[in-house]
C-alpha positions, 0 to 999 in steps of 0.5 A, a space after each residue: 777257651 777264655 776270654 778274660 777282660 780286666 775292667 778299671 772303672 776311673 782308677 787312680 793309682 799308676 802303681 796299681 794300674 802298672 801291676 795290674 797290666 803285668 797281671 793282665 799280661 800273665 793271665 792273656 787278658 786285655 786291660 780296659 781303662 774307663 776315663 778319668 784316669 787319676 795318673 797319666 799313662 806317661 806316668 813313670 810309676 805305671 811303666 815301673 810297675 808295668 816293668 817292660 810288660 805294657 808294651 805288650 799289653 792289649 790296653 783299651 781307653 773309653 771316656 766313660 762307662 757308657 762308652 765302654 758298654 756301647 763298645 763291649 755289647 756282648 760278654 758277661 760283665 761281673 762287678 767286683 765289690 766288697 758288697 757283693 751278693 755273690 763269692 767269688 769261687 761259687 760265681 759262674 763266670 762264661 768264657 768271655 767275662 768282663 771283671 768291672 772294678 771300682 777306683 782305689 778310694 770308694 769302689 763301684 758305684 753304688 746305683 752300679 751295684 744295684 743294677 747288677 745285684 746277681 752279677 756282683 762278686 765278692 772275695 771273702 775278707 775278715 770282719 775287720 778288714 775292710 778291703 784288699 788291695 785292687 792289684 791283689 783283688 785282680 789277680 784273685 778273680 782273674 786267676 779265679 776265672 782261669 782256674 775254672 777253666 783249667 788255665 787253659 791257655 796259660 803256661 801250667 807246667 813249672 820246671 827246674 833249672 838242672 844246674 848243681 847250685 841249692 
């Protein structure tokens, strides 16, 4: 069984941040928010973007980085960054994973990033792009981690309704 952590490390989008709480919701994962924040967690946006979803969302706050690895000793932390050293389908990822990602503007700090060359992940992207949406990059390793563990947890079986409309 996975155990899948989201990671925001001073996120400054609510739109973003309520789509990645949905996101979280979706995949079982609890969603970690590293002060400061660039929004209110009142904000109408985030709830928007969160729809009815937050309310059931396991969120935790820490004032800082430090923080929030005094309180999460254990687990393996993986940086997600453009600059990765590591793509994201060939990383290893252990059952329980904590998914560190940068603000919107500049991503993780670079010192960050130098620390933890062999846990930094990248998700391939053009040559002229020059990053993806933080929603989009959450889903894409958050689903990534499930997948290599089979979804186990998640709800893997669709089924169509049997009603005569197209």
């Amino acid at each position: 069984m996975v155990k899948l952590n989201i990671v925001l490390l001073e996120p400054e989008i609510p739109q973003n941040t309520g789509n990645i709480g949905r996101t979280c919701n979706a995949m079982g994962a609890d969603l970690h928010l590293i002060e400061p924040l660039g929004f209110s967690v009142e904000d109408k946006y985030l709830k928007r973007a969160g729809l009815d979803y937050w309310k059931e969302l396991n969120v935790k706050y820490y004032k800082n980085y430090a923080d929030f690895f005094k309180k999460n000793p254990s687990g393996q932390k993986v940086y997600i960054s453009r600059k990765g050293s590591n793509r994201c389908d060939r990383f290893a990822y252990e059952p329980e994973v904590y998914l560190i990602f940068g603000k919107e503007s500049v991503g993780l700090p670079e010192e960050m990033l130098l620390a933890n060359r062999e846990l930094s992940v990248r998700v391939p992207i053009s040559a002229q792009t020059r990053s993806l949406n933080l929603g989009n990059t959450v889903a894409i390793l958050g689903y990534e981690v499930m997948r290599q563990y089979s979804f186990t947890g998640l709800k893997i079986e669709g089924k169509l309704s049997t009603g005569t409309s197209p």
